[in-house]
C-alpha positions as CSV (number, residue, x, y, z in Angstrom):
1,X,-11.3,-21.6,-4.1
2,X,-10.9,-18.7,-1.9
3,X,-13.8,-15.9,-2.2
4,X,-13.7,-12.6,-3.3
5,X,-11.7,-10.4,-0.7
6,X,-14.4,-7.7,-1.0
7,X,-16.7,-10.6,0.8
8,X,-14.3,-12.3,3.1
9,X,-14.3,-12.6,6.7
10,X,-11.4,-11.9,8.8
11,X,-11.4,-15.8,10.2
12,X,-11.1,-16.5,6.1
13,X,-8.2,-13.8,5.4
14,X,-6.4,-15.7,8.2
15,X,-6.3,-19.2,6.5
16,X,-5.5,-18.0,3.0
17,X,-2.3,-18.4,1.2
18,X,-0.4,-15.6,-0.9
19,X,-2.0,-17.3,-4.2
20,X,-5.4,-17.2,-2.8
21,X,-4.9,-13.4,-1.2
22,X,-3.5,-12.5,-4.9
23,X,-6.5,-14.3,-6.3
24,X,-9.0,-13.0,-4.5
25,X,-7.8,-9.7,-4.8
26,X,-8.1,-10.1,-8.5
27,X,-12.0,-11.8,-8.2
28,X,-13.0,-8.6,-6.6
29,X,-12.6,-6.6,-9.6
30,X,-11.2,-3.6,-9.0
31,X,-13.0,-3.1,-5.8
32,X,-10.0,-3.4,-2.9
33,X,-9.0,-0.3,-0.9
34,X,-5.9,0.3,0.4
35,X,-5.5,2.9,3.1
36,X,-2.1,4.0,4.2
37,X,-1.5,5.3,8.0
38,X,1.6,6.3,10.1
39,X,1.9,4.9,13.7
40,X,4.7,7.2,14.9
41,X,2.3,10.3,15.2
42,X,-0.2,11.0,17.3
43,X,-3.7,9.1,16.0
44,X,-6.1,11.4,14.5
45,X,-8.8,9.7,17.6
46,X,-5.5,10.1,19.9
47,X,-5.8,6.4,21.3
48,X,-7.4,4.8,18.9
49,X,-4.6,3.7,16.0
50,X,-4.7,5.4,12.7
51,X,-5.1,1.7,11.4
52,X,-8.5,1.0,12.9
53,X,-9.8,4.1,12.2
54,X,-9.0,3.4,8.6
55,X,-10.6,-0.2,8.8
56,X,-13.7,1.4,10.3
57,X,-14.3,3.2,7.3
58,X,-13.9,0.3,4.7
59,X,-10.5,-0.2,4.1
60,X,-9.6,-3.9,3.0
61,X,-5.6,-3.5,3.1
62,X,-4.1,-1.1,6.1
63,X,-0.9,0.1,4.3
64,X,2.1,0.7,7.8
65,X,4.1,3.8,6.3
66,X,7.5,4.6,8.3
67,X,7.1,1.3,10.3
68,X,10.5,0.3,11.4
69,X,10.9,-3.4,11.3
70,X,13.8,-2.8,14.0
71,X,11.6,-0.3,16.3
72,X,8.0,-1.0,15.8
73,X,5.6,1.6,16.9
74,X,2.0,2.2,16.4
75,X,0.8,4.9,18.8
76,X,-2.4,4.3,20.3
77,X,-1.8,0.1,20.1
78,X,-1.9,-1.9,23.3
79,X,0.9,-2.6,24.6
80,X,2.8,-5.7,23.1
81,X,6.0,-7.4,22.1
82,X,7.6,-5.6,19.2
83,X,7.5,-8.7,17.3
84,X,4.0,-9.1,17.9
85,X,3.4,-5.4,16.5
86,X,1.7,-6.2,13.2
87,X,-0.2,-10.0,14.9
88,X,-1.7,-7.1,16.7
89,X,-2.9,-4.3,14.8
90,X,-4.5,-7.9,12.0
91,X,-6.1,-8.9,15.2
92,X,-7.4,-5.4,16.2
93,X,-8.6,-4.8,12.4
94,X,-9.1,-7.7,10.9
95,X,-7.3,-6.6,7.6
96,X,-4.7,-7.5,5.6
97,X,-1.6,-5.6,6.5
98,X,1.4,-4.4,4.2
99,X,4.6,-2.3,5.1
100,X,7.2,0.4,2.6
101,X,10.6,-0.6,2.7
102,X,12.4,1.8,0.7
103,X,15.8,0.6,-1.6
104,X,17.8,3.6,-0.5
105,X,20.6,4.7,1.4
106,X,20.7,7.1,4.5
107,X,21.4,10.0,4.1
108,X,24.1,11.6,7.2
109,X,23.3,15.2,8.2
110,X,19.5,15.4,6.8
111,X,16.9,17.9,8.5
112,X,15.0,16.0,11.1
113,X,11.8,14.4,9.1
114,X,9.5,11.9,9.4
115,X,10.3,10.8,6.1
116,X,14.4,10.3,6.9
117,X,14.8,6.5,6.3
118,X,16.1,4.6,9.0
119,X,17.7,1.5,9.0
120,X,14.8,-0.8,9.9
121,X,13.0,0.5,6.7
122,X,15.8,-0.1,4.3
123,X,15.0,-2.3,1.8
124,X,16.8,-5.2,2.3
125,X,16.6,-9.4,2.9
126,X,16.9,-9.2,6.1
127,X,14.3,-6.6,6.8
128,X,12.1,-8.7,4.5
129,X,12.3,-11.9,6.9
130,X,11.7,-10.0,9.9
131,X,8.8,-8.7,8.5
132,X,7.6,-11.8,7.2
133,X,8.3,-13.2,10.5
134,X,6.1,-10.7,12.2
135,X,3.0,-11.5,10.1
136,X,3.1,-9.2,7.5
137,X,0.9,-10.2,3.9
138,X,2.8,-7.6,1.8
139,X,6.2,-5.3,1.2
140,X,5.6,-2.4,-1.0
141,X,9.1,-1.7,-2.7
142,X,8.8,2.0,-2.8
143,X,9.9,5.7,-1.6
144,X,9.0,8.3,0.6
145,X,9.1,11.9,-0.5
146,X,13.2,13.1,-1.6
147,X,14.7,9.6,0.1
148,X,16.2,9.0,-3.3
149,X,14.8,5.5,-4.9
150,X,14.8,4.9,-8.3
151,X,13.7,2.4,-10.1
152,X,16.9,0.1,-11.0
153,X,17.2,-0.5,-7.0
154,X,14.0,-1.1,-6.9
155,X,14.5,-4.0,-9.8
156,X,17.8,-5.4,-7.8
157,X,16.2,-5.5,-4.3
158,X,13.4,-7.3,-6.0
159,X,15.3,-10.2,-7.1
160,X,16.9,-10.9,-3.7
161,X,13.3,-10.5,-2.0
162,X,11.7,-13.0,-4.2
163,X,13.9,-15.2,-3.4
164,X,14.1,-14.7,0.3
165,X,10.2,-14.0,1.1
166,X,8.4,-14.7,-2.9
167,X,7.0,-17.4,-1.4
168,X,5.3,-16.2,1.9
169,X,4.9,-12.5,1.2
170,X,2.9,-10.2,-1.4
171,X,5.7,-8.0,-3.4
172,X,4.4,-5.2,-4.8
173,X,6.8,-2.2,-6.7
174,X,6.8,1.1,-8.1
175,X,6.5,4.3,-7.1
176,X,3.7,7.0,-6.3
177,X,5.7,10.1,-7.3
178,X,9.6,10.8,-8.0
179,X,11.0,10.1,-4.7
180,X,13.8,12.7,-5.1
181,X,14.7,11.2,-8.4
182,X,14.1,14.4,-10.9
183,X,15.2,12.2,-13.6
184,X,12.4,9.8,-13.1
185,X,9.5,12.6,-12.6
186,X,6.2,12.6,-14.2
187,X,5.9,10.2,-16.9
188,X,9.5,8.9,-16.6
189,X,8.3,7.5,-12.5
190,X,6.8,4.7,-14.5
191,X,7.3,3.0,-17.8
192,X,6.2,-0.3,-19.4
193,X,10.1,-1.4,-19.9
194,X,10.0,-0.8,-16.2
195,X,6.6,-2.7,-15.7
196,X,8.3,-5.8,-17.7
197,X,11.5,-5.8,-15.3
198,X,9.8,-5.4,-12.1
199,X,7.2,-8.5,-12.9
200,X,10.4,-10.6,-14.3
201,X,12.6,-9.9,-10.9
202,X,9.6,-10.7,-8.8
203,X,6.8,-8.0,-8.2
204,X,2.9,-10.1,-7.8
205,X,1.6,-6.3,-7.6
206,X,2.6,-3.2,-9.8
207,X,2.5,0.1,-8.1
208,X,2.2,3.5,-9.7
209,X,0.5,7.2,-9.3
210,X,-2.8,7.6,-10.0
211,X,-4.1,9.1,-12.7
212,X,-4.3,13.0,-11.5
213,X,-2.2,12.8,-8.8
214,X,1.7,13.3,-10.5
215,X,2.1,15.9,-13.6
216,X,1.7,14.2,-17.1
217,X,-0.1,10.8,-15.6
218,X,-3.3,10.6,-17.5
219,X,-6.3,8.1,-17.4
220,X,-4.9,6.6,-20.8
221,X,-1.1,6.4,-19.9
222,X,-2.0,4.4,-16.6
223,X,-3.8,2.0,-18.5
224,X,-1.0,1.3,-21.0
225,X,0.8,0.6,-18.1
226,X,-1.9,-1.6,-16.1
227,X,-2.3,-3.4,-19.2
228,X,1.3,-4.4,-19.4
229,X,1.6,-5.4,-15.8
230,X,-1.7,-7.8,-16.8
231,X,-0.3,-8.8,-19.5
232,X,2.7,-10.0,-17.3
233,X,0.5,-11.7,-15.0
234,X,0.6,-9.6,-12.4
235,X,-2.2,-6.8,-10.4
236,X,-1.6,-3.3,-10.5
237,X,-2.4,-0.5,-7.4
238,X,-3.5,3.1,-8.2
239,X,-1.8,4.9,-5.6
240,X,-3.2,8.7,-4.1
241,X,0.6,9.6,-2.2
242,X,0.9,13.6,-3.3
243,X,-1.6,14.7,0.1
244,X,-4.6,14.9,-2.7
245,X,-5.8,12.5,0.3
246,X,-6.8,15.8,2.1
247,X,-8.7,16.9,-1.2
248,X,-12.4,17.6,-1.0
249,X,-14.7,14.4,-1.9
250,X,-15.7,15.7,-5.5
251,X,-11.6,15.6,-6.3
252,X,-11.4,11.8,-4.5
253,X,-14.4,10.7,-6.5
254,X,-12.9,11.5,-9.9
255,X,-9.8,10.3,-9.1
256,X,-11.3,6.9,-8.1
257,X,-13.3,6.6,-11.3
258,X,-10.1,7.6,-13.4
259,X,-8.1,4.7,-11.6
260,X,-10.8,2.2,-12.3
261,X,-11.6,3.0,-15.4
262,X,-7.6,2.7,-16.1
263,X,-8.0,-1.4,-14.6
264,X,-6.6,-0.9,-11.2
265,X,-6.9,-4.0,-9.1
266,X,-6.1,-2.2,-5.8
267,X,-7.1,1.5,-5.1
268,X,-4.7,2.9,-2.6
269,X,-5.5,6.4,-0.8
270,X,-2.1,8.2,1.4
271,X,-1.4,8.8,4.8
272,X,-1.3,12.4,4.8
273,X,-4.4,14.3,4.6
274,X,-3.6,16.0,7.6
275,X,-1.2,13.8,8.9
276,X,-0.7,9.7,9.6
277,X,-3.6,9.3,7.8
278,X,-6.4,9.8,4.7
279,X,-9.3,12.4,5.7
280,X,-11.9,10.0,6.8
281,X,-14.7,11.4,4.4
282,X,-12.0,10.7,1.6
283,X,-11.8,7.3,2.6
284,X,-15.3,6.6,3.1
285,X,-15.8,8.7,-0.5
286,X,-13.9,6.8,-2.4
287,X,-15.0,3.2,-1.3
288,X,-18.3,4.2,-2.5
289,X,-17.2,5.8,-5.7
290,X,-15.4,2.2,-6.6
291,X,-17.7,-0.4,-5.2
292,X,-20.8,1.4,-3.7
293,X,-22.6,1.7,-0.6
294,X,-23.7,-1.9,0.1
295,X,-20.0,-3.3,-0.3
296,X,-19.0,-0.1,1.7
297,X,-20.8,-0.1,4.6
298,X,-20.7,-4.4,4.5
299,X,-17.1,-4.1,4.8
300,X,-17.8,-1.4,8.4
301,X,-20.4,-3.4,10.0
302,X,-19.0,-7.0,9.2
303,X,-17.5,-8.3,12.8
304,X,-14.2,-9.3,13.5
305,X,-15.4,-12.6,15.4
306,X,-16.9,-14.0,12.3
């Protein structure tokens, strides 16, 4: 039996299958932090990568936003192979790692963005492989700010993912606000006929705003829908992705308690506080709002040779 991940080492994370991640994600009850981060800006420590800043302040799961499986870069990582990108940055943090691909199409002539979706984080099998390939624990079906995903792509890419990576790779779906799609804003992002489709084409982890963070998304609707995707069999992520990452701490806290109380499984806090990352004193703010000091600062000191 594996432990809970809120206590394992990251010798243990190494050895453990997708069941035992999933399971041990679910033993920690409600206590797993995801932190998203963007390597292609500058680091917030310059030459130190946005993801170990993030796992020095407790994050369990180091979420790689705008990571091109075709042109992997992580500013402030030691130089390596491309393919050994994401080996790296697990051995550097000791975390579990996960990646967006986004079930979209480009758009020709956009304004220059970090958001505009490139073809190396398009949602599709082959993407999937090479990022299984490269050492990744989970690919987050979702989409950046006005790329333009909705939810029935997100239901067909599924499908072809399962069936391609199911076996090797956390899937996890949804969406943390409307992605361009103004006919799936606010309450319409996420629904429980949605919930049902995405677990039955292939989603281990339900993803959707948290409570707070997207117009009409309340404490009780989030846990109508967490209580589907449980009833399904399957975990369910809070997500912070509308920059209420660079709120103060009081803001964070009741945000956190909101998701918990709701029955999230992961807590995920976004990259763009400023930007390419959470505010640290967010991060750190709402680990201890979720799980409290001792797991907290446990999960800062442990070592990565243990």
């Amino acid at each position: 039996m594996p432990k809970r991940l809120i206590d394992t080492t990251a010798s243990e994370l190494l050895r453990y299958s997708k069941s035992e991640l999933l399971t041990a994600i679910a033993d920690s009850e409600g206590r797993i932090l995801a932190t998203e981060t963007i390597g292609t800006v500058t680091p917030m420590l310059v030459n130190i990568t946005n993801a170990e800043f993030v796992a020095s302040l407790g994050a369990d799961l180091i979420m790689l936003n705008i990571f091109d499986v075709n042109n992997p870069t992580i500013q402030g990582l030691p130089k390596v192979a491309p393919e050994d990108t994401i080996r790296e940055v697990k051995r550097l943090t000791g975390r579990l790692v996960a990646i967006n691909l986004e079930p979209a199409v480009i758009k020709e002539g956009e304004e220059e963005s970090v958001w505009n979706l490139t073809t190396g984080r398009q949602a599709t099998v082959e993407n999937a492989i090479k990022a299984a390939d490269m050492g990744v624990d989970m690919i987050v079906l979702t989409g950046n700010p006005g790329v333009g995903v909705d939810n029935e792509a997100i239901i067909q890419v599924l499908s072809k993912l399962k069936e391609a990576v199911g076996d090797r790779v956390i899937l996890t779906a949804g969406k943390m606000h409307a992605s361009g799609i103004i006919s799936e804003a606010g309450e319409k992002i996420l629904t429980k006929k949605d919930v049902e489709a995405f677990v039955d084409a292939g989603a281990d982890v339900i993803l959707l705003p948290a409570p707070g963070t997207v117009p009409g998304i309340t404490m009780e609707y989030a846990r109508k829908l967490i209580k589907k995707a449980h009833e399904k069999g399957a975990l369910a992520m809070t997500t912070i992705g509308t920059s209420q990452e660079g709120a103060d701490e009081a803001t964070i806290r009741q945000i956190a308690l909101m998701c918990k109380m709701a029955g999230a499984d992961i807590h995920h806090i976004g990259d763009s506080g400023y930007m390419g990352m959470a505010l640290p004193e967010n991060i750190t703010a709402y680990s201890v709002a979720i799980r409290g000091k001792r797991h907290t600062y446990r999960r800062m000191a442990m070592s990565l040779l243990r």
